[in-house]
N, CA and C atoms of all chains as a GROMACS GRO file, in nm:
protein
  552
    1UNK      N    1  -2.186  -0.041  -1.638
    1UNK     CA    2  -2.218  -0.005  -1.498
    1UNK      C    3  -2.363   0.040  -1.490
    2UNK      N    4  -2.428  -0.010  -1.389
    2UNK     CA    5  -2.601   0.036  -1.361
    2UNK      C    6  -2.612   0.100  -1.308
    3UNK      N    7  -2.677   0.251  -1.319
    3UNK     CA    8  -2.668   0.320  -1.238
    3UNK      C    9  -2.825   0.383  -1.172
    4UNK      N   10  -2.855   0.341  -1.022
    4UNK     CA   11  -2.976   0.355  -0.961
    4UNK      C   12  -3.004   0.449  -0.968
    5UNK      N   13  -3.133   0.481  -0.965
    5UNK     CA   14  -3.160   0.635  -0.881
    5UNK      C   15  -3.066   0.650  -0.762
    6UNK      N   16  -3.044   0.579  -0.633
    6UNK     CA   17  -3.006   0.546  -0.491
    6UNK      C   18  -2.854   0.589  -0.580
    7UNK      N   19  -2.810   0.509  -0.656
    7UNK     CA   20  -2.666   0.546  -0.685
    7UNK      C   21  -2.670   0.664  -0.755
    8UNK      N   22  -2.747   0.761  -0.826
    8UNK     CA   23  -2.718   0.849  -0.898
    8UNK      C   24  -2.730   1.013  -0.796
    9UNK      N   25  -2.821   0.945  -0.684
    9UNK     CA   26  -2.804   1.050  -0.568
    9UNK      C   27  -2.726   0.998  -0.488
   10UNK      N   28  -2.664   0.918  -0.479
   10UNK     CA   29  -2.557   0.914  -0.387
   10UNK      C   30  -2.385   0.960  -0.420
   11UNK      N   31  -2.420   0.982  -0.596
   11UNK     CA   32  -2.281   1.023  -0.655
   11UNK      C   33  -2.259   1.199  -0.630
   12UNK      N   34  -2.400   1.260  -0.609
   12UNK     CA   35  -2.378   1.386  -0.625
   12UNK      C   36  -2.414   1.435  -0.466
   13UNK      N   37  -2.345   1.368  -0.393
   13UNK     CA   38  -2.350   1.391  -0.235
   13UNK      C   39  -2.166   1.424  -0.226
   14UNK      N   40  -2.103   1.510  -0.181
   14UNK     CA   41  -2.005   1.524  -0.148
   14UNK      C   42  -1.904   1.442  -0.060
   15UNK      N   43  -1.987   1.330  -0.030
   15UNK     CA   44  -1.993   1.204   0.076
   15UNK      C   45  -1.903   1.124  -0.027
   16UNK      N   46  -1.754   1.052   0.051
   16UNK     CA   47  -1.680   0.964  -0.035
   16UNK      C   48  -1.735   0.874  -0.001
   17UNK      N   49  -1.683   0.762  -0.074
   17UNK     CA   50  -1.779   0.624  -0.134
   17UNK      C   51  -1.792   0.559   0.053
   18UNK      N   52  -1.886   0.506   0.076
   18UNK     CA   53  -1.846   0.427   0.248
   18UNK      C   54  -1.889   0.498   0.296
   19UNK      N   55  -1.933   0.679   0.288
   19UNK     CA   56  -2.029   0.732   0.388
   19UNK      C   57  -1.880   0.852   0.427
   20UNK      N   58  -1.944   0.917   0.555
   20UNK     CA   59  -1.839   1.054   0.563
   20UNK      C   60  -1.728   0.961   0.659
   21UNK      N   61  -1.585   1.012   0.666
   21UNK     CA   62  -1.481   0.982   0.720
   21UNK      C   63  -1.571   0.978   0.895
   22UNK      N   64  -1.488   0.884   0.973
   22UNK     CA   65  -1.525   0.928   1.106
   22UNK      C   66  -1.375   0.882   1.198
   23UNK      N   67  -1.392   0.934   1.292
   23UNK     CA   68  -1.233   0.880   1.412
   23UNK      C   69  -1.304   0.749   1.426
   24UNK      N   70  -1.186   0.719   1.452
   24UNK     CA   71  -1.130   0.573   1.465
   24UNK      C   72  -1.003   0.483   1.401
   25UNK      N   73  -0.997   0.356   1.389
   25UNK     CA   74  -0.928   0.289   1.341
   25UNK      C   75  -0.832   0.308   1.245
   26UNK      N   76  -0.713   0.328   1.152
   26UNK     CA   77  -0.738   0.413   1.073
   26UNK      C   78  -0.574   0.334   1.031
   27UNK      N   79  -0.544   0.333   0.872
   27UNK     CA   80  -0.386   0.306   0.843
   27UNK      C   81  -0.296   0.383   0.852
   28UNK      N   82  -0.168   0.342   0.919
   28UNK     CA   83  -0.072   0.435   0.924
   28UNK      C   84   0.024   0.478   0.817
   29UNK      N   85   0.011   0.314   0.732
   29UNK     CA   86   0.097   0.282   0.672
   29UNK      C   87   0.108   0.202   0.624
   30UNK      N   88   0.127   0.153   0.502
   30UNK     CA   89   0.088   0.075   0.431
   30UNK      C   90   0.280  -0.022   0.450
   31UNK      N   91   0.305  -0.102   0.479
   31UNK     CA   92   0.457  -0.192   0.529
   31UNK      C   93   0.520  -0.273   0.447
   32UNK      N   94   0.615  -0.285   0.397
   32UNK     CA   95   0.683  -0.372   0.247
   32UNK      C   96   0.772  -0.451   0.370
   33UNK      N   97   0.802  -0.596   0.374
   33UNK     CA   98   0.889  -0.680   0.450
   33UNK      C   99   0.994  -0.695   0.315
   34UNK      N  100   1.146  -0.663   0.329
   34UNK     CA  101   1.239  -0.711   0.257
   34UNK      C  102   1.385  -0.660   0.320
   35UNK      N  103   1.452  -0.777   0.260
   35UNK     CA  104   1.617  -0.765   0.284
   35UNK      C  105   1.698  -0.678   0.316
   36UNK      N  106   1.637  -0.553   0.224
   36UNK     CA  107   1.737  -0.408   0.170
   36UNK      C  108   1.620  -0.335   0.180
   37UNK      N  109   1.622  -0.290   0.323
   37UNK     CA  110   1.519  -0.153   0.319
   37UNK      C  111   1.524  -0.032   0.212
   38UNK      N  112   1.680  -0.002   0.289
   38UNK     CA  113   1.730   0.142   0.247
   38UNK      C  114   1.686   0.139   0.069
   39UNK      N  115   1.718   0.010   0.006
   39UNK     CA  116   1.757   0.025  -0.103
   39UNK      C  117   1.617   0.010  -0.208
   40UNK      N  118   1.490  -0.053  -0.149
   40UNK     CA  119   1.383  -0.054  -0.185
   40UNK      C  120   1.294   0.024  -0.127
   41UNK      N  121   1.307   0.132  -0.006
   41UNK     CA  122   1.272   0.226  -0.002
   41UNK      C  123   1.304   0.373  -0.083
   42UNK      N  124   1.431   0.391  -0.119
   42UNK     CA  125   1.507   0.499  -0.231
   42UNK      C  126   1.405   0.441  -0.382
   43UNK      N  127   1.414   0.346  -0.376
   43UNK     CA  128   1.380   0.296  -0.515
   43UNK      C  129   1.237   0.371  -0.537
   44UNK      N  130   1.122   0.287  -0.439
   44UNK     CA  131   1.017   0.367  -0.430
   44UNK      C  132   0.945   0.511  -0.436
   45UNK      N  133   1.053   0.573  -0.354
   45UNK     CA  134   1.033   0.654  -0.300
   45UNK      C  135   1.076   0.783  -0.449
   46UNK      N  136   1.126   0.729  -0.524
   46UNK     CA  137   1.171   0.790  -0.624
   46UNK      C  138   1.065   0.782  -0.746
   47UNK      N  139   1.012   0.668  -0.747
   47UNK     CA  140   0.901   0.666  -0.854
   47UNK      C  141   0.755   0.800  -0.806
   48UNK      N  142   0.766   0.786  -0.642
   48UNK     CA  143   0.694   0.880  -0.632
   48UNK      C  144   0.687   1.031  -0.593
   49UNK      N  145   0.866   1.063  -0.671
   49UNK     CA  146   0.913   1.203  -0.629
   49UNK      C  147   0.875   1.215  -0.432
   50UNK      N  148   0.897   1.109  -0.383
   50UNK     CA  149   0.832   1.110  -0.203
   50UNK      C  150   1.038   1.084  -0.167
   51UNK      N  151   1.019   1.120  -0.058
   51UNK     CA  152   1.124   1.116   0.046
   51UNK      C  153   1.115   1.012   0.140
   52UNK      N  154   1.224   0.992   0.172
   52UNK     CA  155   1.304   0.858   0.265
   52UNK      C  156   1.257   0.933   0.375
   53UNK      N  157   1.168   0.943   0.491
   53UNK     CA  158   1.221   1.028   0.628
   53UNK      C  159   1.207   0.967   0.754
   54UNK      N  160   1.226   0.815   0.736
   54UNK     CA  161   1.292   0.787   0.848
   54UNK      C  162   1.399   0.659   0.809
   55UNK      N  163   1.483   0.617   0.878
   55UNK     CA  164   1.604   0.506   0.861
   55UNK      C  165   1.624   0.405   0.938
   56UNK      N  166   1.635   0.454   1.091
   56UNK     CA  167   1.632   0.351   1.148
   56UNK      C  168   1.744   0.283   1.182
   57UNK      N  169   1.827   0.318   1.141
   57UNK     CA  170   1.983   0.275   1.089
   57UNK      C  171   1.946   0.107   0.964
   58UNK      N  172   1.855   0.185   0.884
   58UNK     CA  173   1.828   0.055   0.737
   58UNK      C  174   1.756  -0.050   0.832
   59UNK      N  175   1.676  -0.046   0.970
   59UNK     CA  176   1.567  -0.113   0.930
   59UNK      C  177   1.452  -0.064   0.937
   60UNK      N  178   1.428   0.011   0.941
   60UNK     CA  179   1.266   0.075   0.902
   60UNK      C  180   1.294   0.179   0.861
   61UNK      N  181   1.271   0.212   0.719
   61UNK     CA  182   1.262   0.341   0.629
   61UNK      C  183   1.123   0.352   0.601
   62UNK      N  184   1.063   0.471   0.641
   62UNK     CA  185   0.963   0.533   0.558
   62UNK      C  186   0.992   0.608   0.427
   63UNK      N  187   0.860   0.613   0.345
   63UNK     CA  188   0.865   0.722   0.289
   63UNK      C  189   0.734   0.790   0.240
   64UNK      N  190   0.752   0.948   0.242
   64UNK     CA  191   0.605   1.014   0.254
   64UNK      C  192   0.667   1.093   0.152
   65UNK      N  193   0.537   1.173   0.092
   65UNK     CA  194   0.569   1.309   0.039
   65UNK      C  195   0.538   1.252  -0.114
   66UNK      N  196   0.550   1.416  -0.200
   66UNK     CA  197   0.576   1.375  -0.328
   66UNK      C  198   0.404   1.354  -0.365
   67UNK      N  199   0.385   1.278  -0.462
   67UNK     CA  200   0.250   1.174  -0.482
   67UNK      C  201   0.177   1.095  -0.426
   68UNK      N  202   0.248   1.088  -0.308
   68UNK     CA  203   0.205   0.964  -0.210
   68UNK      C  204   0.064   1.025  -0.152
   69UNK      N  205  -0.043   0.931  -0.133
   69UNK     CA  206  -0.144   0.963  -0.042
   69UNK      C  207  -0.128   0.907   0.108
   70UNK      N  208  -0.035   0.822   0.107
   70UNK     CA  209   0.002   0.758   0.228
   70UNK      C  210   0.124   0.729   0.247
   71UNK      N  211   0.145   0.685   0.358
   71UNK     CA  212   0.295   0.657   0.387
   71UNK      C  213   0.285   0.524   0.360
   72UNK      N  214   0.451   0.455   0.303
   72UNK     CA  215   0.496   0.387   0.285
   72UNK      C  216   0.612   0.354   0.380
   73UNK      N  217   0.631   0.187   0.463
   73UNK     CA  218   0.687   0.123   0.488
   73UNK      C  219   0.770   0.052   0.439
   74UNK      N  220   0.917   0.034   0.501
   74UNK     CA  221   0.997  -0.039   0.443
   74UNK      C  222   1.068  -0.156   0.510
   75UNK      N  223   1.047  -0.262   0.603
   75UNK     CA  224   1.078  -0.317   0.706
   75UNK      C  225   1.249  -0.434   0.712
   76UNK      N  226   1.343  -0.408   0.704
   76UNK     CA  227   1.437  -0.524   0.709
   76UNK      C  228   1.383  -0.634   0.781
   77UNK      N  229   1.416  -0.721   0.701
   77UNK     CA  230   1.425  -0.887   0.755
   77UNK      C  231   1.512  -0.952   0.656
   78UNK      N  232   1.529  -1.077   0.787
   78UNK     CA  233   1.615  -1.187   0.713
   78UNK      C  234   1.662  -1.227   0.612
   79UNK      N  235   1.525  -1.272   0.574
   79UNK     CA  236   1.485  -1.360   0.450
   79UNK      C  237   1.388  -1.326   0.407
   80UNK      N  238   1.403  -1.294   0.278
   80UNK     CA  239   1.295  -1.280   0.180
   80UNK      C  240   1.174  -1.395   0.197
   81UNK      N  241   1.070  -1.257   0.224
   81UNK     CA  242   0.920  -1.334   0.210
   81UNK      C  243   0.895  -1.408   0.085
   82UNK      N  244   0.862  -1.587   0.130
   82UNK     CA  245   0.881  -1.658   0.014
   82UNK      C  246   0.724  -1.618  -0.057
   83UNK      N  247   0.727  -1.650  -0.183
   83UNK     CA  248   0.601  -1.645  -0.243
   83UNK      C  249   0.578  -1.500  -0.288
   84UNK      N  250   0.419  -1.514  -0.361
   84UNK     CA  251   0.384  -1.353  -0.420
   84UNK      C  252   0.301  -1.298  -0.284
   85UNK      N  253   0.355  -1.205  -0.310
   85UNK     CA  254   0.266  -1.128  -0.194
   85UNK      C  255   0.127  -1.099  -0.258
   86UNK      N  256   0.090  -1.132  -0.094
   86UNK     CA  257  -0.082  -1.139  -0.083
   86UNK      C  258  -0.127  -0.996  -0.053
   87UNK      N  259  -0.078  -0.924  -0.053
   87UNK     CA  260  -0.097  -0.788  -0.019
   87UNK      C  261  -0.070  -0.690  -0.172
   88UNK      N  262  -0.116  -0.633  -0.237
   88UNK     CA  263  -0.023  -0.522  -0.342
   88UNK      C  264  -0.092  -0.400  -0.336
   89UNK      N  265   0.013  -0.328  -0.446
   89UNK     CA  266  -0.048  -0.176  -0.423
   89UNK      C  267  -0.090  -0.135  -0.547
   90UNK      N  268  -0.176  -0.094  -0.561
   90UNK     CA  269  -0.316  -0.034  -0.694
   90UNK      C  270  -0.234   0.100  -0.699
   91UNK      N  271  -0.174   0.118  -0.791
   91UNK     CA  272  -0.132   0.259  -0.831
   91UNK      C  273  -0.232   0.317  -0.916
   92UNK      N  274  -0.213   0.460  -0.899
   92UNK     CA  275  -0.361   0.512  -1.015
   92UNK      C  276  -0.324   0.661  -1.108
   93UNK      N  277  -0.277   0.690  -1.203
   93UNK     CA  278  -0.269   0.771  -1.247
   93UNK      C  279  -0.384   0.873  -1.254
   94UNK      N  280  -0.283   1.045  -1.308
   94UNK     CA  281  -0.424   1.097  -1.269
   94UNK      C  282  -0.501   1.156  -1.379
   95UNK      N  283  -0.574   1.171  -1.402
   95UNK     CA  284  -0.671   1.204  -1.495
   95UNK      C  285  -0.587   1.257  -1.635
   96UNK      N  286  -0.518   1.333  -1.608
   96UNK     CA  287  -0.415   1.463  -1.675
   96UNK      C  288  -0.272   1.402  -1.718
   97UNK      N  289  -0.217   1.354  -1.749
   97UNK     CA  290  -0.088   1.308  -1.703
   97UNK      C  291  -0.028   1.238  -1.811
   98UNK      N  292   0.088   1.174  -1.766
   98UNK     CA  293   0.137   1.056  -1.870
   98UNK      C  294   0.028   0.941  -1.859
   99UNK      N  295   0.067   0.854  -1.991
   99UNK     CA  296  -0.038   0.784  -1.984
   99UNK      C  297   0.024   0.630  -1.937
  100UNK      N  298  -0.088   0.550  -1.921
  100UNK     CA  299  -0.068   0.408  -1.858
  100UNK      C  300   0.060   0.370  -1.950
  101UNK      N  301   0.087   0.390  -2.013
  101UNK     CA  302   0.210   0.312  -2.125
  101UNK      C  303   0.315   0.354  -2.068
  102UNK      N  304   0.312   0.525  -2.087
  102UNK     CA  305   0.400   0.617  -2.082
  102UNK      C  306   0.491   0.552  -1.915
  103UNK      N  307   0.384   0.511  -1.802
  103UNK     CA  308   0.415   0.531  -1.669
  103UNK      C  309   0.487   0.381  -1.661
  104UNK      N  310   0.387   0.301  -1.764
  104UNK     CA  311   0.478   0.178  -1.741
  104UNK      C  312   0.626   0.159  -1.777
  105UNK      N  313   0.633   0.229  -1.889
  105UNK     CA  314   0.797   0.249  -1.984
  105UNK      C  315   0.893   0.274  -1.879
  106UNK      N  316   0.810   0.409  -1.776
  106UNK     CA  317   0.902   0.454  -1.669
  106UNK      C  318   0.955   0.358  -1.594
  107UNK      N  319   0.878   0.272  -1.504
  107UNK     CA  320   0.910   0.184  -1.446
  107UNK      C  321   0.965   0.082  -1.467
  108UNK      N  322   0.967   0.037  -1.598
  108UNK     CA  323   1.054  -0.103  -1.686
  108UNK      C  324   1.183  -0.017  -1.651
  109UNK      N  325   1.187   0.120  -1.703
  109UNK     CA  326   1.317   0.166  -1.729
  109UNK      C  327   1.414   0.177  -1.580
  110UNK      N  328   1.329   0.208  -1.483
  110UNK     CA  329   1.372   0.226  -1.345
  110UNK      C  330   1.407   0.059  -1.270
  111UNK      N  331   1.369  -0.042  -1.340
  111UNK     CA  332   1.409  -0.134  -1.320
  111UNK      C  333   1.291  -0.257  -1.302
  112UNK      N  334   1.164  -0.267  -1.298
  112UNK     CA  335   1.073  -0.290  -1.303
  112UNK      C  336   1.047  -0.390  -1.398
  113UNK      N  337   0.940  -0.487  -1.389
  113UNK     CA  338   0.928  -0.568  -1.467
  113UNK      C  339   0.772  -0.599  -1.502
  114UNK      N  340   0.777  -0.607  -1.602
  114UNK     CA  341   0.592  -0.653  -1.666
  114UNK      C  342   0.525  -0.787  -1.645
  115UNK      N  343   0.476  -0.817  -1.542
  115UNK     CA  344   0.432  -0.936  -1.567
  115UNK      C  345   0.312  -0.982  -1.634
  116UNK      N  346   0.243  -0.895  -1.677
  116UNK     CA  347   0.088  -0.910  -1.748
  116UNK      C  348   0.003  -0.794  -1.755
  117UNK      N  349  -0.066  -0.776  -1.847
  117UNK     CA  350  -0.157  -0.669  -1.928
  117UNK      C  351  -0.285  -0.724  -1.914
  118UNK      N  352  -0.373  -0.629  -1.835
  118UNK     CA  353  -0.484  -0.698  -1.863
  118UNK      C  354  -0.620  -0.597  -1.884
  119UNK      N  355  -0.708  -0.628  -2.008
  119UNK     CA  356  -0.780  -0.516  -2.052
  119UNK      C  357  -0.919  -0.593  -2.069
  120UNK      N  358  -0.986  -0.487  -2.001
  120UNK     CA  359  -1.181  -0.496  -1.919
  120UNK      C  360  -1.237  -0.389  -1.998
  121UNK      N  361  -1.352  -0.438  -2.080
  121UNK     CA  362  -1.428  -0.385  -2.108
  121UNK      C  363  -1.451  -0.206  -2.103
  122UNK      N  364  -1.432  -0.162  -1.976
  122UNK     CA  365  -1.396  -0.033  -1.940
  122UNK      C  366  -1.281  -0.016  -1.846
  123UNK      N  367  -1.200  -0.048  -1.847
  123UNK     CA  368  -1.086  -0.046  -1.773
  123UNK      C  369  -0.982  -0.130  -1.757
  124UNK      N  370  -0.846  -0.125  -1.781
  124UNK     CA  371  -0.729  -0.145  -1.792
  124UNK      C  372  -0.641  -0.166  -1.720
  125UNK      N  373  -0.560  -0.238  -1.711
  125UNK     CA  374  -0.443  -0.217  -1.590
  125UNK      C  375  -0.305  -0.311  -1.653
  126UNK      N  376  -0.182  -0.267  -1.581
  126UNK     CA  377  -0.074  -0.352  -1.598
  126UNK      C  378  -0.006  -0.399  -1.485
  127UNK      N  379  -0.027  -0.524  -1.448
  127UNK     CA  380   0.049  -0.594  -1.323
  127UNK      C  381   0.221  -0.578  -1.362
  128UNK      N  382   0.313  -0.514  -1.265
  128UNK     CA  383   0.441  -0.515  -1.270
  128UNK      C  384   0.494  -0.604  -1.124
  129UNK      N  385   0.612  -0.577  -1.144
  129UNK     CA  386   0.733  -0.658  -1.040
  129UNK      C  387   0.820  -0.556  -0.980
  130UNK      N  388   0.830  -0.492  -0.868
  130UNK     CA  389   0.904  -0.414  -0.865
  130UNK      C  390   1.023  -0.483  -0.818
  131UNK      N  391   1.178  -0.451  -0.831
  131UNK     CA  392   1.301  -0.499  -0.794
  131UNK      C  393   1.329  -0.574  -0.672
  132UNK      N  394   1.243  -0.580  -0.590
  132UNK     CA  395   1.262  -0.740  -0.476
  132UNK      C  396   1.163  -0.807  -0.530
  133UNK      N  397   1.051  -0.790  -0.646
  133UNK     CA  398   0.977  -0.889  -0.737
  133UNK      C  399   0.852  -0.875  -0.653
  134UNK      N  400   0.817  -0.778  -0.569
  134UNK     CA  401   0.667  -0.714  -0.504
  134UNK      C  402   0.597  -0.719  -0.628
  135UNK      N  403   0.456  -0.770  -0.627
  135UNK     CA  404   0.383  -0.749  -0.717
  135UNK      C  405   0.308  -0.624  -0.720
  136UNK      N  406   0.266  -0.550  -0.810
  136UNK     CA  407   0.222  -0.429  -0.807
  136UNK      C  408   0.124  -0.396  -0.958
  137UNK      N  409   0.000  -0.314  -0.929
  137UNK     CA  410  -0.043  -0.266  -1.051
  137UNK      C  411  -0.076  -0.137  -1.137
  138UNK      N  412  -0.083  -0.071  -1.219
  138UNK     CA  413  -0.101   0.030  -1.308
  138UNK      C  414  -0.220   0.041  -1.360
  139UNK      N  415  -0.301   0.117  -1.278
  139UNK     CA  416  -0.427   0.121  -1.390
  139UNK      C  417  -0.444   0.216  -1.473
  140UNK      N  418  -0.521   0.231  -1.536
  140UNK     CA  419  -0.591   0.321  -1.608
  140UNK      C  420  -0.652   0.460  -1.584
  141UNK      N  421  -0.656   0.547  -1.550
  141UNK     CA  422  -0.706   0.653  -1.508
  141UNK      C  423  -0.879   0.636  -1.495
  142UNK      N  424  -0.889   0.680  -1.410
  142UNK     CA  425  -1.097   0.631  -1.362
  142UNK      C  426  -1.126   0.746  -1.309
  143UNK      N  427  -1.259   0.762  -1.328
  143UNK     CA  428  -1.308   0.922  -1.270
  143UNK      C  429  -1.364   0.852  -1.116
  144UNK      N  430  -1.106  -0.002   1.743
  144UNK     CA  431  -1.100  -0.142   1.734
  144UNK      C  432  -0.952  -0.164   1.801
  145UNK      N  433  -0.960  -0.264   1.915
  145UNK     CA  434  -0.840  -0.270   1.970
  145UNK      C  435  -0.798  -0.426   1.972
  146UNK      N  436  -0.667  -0.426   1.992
  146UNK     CA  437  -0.590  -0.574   1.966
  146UNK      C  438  -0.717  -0.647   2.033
  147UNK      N  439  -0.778  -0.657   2.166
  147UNK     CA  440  -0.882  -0.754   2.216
  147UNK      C  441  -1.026  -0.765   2.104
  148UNK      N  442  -1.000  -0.670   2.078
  148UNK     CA  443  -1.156  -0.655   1.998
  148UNK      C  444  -1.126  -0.727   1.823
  149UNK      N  445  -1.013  -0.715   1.759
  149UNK     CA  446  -0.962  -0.798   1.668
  149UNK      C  447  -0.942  -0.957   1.697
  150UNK      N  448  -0.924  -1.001   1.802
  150UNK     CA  449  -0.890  -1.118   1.889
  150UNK      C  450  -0.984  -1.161   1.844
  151UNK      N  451  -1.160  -1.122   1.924
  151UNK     CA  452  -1.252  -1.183   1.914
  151UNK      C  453  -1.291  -1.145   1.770
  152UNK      N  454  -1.241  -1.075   1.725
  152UNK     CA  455  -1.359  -1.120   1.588
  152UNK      C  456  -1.280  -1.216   1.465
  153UNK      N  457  -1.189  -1.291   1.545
  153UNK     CA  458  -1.111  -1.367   1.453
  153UNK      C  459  -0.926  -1.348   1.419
  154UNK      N  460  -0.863  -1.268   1.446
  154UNK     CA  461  -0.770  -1.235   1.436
  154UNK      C  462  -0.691  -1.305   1.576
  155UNK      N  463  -0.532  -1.331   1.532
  155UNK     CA  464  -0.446  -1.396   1.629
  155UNK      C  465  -0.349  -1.263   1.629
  156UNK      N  466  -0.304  -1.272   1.748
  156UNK     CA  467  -0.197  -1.183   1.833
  156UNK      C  468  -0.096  -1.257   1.815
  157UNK      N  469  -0.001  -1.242   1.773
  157UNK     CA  470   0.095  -1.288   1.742
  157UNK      C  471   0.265  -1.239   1.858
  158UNK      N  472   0.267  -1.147   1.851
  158UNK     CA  473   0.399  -1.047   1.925
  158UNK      C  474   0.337  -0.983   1.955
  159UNK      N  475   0.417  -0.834   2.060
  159UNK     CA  476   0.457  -0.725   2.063
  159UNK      C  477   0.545  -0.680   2.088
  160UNK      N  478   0.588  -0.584   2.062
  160UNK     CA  479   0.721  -0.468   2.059
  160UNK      C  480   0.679  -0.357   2.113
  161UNK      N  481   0.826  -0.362   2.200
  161UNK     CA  482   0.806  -0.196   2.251
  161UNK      C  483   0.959  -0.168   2.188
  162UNK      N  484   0.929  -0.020   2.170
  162UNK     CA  485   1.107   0.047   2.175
  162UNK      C  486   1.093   0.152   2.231
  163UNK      N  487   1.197   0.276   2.244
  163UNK     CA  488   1.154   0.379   2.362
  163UNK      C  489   1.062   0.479   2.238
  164UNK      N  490   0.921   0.551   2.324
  164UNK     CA  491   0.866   0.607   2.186
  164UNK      C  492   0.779   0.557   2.118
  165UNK      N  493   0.768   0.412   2.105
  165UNK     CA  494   0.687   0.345   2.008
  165UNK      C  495   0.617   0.191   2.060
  166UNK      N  496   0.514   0.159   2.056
  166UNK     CA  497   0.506   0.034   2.094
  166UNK      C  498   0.387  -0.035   1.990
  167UNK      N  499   0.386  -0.157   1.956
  167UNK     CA  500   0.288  -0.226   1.855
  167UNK      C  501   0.261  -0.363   1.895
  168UNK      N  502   0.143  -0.438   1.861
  168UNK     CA  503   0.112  -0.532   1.843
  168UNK      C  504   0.102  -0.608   1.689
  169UNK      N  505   0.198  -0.717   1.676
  169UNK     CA  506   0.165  -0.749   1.528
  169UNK      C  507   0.030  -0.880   1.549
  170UNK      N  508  -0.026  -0.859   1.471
  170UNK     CA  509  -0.154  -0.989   1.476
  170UNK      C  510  -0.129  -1.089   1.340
  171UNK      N  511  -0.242  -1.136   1.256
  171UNK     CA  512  -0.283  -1.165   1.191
  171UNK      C  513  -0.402  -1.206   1.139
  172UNK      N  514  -0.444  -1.130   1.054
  172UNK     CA  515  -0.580  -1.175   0.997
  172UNK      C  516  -0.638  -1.304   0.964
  173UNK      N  517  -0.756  -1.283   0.952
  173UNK     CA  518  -0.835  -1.454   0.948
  173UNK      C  519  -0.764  -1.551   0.832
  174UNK      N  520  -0.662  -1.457   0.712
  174UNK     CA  521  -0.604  -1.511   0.556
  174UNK      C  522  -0.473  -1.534   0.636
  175UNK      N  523  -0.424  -1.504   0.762
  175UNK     CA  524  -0.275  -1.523   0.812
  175UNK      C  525  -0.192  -1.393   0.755
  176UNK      N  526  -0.260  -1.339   0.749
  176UNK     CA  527  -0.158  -1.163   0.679
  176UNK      C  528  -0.145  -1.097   0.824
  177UNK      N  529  -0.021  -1.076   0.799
  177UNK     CA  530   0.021  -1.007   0.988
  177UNK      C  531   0.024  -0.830   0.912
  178UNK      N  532  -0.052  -0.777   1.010
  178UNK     CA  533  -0.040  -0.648   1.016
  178UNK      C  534  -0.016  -0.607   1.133
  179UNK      N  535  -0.005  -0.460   1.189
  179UNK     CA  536   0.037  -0.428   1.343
  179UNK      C  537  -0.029  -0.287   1.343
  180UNK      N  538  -0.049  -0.331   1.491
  180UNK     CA  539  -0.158  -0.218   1.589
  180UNK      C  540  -0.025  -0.117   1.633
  181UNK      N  541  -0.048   0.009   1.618
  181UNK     CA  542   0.085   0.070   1.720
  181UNK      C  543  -0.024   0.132   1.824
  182UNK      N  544   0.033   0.207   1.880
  182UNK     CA  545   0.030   0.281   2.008
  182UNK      C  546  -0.036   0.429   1.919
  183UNK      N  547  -0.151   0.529   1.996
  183UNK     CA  548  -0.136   0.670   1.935
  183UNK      C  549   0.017   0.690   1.923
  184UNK      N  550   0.050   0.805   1.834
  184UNK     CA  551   0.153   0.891   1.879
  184UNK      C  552   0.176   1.025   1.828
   0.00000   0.00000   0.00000
């Protein structure tokens, strides 16, 4: 990584990356489309010690809380969205913690599946499958 | 940035939904990925 003058004063500005937050536009929620809300929202919602708190009567479950920095969507439909989703979610461990192995073991064990390992020069990650086969990844801890 | 203002910069309107409480616009982006506008609340 190169690091400018311009970037080396811009790291020690209290300013997150993109400049200071401002109103406007903003995500509510990040939305999973599948079959079995209830049942891939619990699932989720458990990897991230977060809560179910809304239902819907099983078609729209949220879930917040826990680890989550955001809320999570859970939407019933029909039919399973064909194909890999074009959308995934960058999970990030935290500095302190179990490690990338440790978190992956968890998730194989919770039902989860490995689809590929892939290791950069300075940084790491593991693409998984979660149980409706959402693609999803594990990185490495990054300052 | 509002459903008209996504319109023109490339994005399609696809639906909307109301229910009592809640109302949204789903669109889709210039890649065809539908996301949705709600209402404040």
């Amino acid at each position: 990584m190169t690091h400018t003058p311009e970037a080396s004063a811009a790291s020690q500005s209290p300013e997150p990356p993109g400049g200071p937050a401002r109103p406007g536009l903003s995500i509510g929620m990040i939305t999973v489309d599948t079959v079995d809300a209830r049942a891939l929202a619990a699932w989720w919602a458990e990897r991230f010690g977060a809560t179910v708190t809304d239902d819907f009567d099983g078609w729209f479950c949220s879930v917040t809380g826990g680890s989550l920095s955001l809320t999570l969507g859970f939407q019933r439909v029909e039919e399973p969205t064909p194909g890999k989703n074009r959308v995934h979610l960058d999970l990030a461990l935290p500095l302190s913690g179990p490690s990338r192995a440790e978190t992956v073991a968890a998730f194989v064990a919770a039902g989860a599946t490995v689809h590929d390992t892939v290791a950069m020069p300075e940084f790491g990650w593991t693409v998984l499958a979660d149980p409706d086969g959402n693609l999803f990844c594990v990185g490495d801890p990054s300052t | 940035m509002t459903v008209a203002e996504f319109v023109a910069a490339g994005a399609t309107a696809l639906e909307s939904h109301g229910t009592p409480g809640a109302a949204w616009t789903v669109l889709a982006d210039p890649d065809g990925n539908r996301f949705c506008i709600g209402d404040p609340h």
